[in-house]
C-alpha positions in Angstrom: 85.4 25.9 -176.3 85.2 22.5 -174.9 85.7 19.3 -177.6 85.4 15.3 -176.9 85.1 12.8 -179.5 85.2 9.2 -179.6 84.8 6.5 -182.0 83.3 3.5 -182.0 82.9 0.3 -184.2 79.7 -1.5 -183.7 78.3 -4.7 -185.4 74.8 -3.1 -186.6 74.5 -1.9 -190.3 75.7 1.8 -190.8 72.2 2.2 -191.6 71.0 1.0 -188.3 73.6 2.8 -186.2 72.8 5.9 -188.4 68.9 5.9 -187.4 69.8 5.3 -183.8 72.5 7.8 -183.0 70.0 10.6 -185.3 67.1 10.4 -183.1 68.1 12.4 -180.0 65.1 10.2 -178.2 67.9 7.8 -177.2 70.5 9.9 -175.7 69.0 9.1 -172.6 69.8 5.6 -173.3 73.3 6.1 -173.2 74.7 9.3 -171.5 74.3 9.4 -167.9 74.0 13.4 -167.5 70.9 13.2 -169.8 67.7 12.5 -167.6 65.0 13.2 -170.4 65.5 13.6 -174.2 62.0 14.3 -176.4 61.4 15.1 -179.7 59.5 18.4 -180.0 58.8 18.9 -184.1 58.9 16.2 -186.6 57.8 12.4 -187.0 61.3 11.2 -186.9 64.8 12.3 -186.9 65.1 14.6 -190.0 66.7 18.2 -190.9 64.7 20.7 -188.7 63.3 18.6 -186.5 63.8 19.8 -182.5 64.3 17.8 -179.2 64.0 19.1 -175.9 66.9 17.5 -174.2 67.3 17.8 -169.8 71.1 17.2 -168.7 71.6 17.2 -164.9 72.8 20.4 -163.9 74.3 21.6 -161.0 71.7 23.0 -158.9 69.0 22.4 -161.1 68.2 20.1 -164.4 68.9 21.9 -167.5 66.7 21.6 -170.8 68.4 22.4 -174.4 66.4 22.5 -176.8 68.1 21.2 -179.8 67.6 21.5 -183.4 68.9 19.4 -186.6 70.6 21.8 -188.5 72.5 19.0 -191.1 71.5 15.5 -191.9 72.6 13.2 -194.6 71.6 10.0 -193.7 72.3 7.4 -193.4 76.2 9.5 -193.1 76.2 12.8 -191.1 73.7 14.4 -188.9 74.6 17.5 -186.8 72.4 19.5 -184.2 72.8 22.6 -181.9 71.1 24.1 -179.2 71.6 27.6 -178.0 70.9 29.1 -174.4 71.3 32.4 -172.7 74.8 31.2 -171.2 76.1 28.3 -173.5 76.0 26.7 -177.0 76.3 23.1 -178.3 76.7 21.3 -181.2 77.0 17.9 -181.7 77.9 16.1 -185.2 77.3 12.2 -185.6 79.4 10.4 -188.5 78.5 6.9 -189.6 80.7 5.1 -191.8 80.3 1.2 -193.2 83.2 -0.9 -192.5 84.7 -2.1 -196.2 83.9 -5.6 -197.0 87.1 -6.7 -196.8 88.5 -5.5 -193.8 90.1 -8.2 -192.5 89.9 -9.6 -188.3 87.3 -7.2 -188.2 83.1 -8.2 -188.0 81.2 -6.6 -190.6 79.5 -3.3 -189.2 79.9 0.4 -189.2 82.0 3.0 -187.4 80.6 5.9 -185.3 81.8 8.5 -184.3 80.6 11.4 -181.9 82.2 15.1 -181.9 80.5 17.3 -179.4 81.5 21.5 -178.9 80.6 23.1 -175.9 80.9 26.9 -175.3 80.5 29.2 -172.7 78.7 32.5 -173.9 79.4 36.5 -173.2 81.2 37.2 -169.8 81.0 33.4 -168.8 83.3 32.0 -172.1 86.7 33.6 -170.1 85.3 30.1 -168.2 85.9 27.4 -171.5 89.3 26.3 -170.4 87.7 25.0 -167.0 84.7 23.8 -168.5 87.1 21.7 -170.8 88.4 20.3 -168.1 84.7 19.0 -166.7 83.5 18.2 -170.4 86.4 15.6 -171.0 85.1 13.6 -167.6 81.7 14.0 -168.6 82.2 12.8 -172.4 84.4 9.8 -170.7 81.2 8.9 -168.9 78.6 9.5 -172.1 81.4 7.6 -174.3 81.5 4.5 -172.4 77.7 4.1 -172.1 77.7 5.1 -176.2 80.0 1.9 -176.3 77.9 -0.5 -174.3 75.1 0.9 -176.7 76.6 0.0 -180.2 78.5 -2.7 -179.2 75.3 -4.8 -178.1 73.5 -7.1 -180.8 71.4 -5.0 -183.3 68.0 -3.9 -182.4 
C-alpha cells in the first residue's frame, strides 16, 4: 500500500476549509494529475454522495468513481473508490486553531491522508507504486498549499 499525508494551516475558518476540501468538485483545483472531478449523487458533499473523479493515467485517463463513506463535518470526511486493479481512500481532517495560539493567524489546520493499493496479482507491485505515489502527492500537496493558503473564498 502506498501512504502520503501532508498538513497544512490555512487562514479560512475550519468551517470553510471543511466545505472546500469535502466536495471532491475542487480536487481539480488543486492536484495536477486530476483533469475532471464531478459530483455524480447528491446536492452537496454529504455521506453517500459519489464523484466521478479522471486522474491522468499512463496511456489513457483514468475515472474513479468515488464514494463518501464517513463525514462529520465540519471535522472528518473520508471517501474510497474501488476499480478492477486498485483501491483508494482518502480521509480529510480539519481542525480550528485554538484562540490563543500564539505567532500564529487565526484559521484551521488540514490535513490530507490518502491510501493507494494495488489489487490481486498487481499488489506484489505497492512497493513501486509507493515510490511514484510520494512524487505524485508532493505535486497534489503543494498545489493543496497554494489552495488554503490564499485569502478565503
Amino acid at each position: 500500500m502506498a501512504r502520503y499525508e501532508t498538513t497544512i494551516h490555512t487562514p479560512w475558518s475550519a468551517d470553510r476549509a471543511f466545505e472546500y476540501m469535502a466536495d471532491l468538485r475542487h480536487f481539480a483545483d488543486w492536484d495536477p494529475g486530476v483533469k475532471r472531478a464531478v459530483q455524480i449523487l447528491g446536492q452537496s458533499p454529504g455521506l453517500g454522495s459519489t464523484y466521478d473523479v479522471t486522474v491522468a493515467s499512463p496511456g489513457r485517463d483514468l475515472t474513479l468513481g468515488y464514494e463518501t463513506i464517513a463525514f462529520d463535518a465540519p471535522r472528518r470526511v473520508k471517501v474510497r473508490a474501488q476499480s478492477r486493479t486498485l483501491v483508494s481512500v482518502d480521509v480529510v481532517t480539519v481542525a480550528p486553531d485554538a484562540p490563543d495560539d500564539p505567532g500564529r493567524a487565526a484559521g484551521a489546520t488540514v490535513t490530507y491522508t490518502a491510501e493507494l493499493s494495488l489489487r490481486g496479482l498487481l499488489g506484489i507491485a505497492n512497493p513501486l507504486l509507493a515510490l511514484a505515489f510520494n512524487r505524485i502527492g508532493d505535486r497534489a500537496a503543494r498545489g493543496l498549499r497554494q489552495a488554503l493558503e490564499g485569502s478565503e473564498r
